[in-house]
N, C-alpha and C positions, 0 to 999 in steps of 0.2 A: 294950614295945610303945608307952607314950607318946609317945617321939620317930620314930613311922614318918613319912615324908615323902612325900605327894602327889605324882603324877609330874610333874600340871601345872605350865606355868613359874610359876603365881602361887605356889604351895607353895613351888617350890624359890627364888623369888624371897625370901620370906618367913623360909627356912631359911637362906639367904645371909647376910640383912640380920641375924639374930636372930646370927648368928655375926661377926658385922664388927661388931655393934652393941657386944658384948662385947670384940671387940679393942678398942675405941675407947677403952672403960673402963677398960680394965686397962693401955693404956699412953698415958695421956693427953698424954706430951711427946713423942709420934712425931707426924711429921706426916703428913696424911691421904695423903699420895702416898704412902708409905712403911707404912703400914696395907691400902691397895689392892693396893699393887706397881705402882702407873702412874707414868709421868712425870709431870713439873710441869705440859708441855703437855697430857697427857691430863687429868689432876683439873681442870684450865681448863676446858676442854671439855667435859666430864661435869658439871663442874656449872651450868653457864652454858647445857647443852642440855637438865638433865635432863627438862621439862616435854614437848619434841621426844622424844623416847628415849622417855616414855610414850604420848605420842600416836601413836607408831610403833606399840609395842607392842597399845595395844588398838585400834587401825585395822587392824590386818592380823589380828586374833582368833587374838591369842597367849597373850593372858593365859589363857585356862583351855587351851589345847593339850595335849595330852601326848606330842605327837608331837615328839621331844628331837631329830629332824633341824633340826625348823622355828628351832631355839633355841637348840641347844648354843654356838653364840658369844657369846651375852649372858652364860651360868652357866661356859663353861670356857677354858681358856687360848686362846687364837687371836689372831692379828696384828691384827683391829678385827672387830667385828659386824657380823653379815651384816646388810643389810637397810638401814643406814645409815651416814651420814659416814665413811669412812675413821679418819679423825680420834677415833671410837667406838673405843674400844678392849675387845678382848675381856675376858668377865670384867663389864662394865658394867652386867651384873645385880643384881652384887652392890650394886653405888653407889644402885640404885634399890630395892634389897632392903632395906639400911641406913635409907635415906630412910625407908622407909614404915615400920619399925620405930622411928625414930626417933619420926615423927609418933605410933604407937601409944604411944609409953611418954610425948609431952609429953599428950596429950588421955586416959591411963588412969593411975588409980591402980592399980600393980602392981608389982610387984618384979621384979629378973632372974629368978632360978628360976622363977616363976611364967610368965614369959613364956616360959619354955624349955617349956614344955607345954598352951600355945596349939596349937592343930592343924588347927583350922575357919581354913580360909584366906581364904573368901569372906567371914564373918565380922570375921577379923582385919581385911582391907580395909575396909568400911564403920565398923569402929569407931577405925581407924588418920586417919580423915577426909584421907591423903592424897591429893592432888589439885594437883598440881605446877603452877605459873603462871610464867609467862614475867616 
């Protein structure tokens, strides 16, 4: 029961990143398009927009949603995410999910495991101090 998942997209966002976070780790010589499964143009674009991509998100009051119509393009395979750029490529959840776990593990002292049983997601965010800037 430790790993149950929040339906809202900040949970699954959280649950994304904590699993991307660990691919990252474990195969350090892929490259991050090949980690995602996006193009060279997509990982350009996601990272160069990702501070747009959250201001999207929490202006349209998605982050705590749990209604997985309003979202599923950002967390599951689709041709780009609804809601912006074409050029957003679906899945782009995860790239913002990653992020904010990153920032969690540079600003906590904590181990992988231990981050695998983090579960307070509203929590995780204030203590992740991510805040994306242009």
């Amino acid at each position: 029961q430790r790993y149950i998942v929040g339906r809202d997209l900040l949970s699954q966002l959280i649950y994304k990143g904590k699993a991307m976070y660990c691919i990252d780790k474990m195969l350090p010589e892929s490259t991050m398009e090949d980690k995602f499964r996006f193009s060279k143009a997509q990982m350009d674009w996601t990272e160069e927009n990702e501070a747009d991509i959250w201001q999207y998100i929490v202006h349209e009051d998605l982050l705590f949603s749990k209604n997985e119509q309003q979202f599923r393009t950002f967390i599951n395979y689709a041709p780009f995410a609804k809601g912006i750029p074409p050029e957003a490529p679906g899945r782009v959840g995860y790239y913002i999910g990653y992020r904010m776990v990153s920032e969690y593990m540079k600003n906590n002292e904590i181990d992988i495991e231990d981050l695998m049983y983090l579960t307070d997601s509203r929590e995780f965010l204030k203590q992740s101090k991510y805040k994306p800037t242009k």
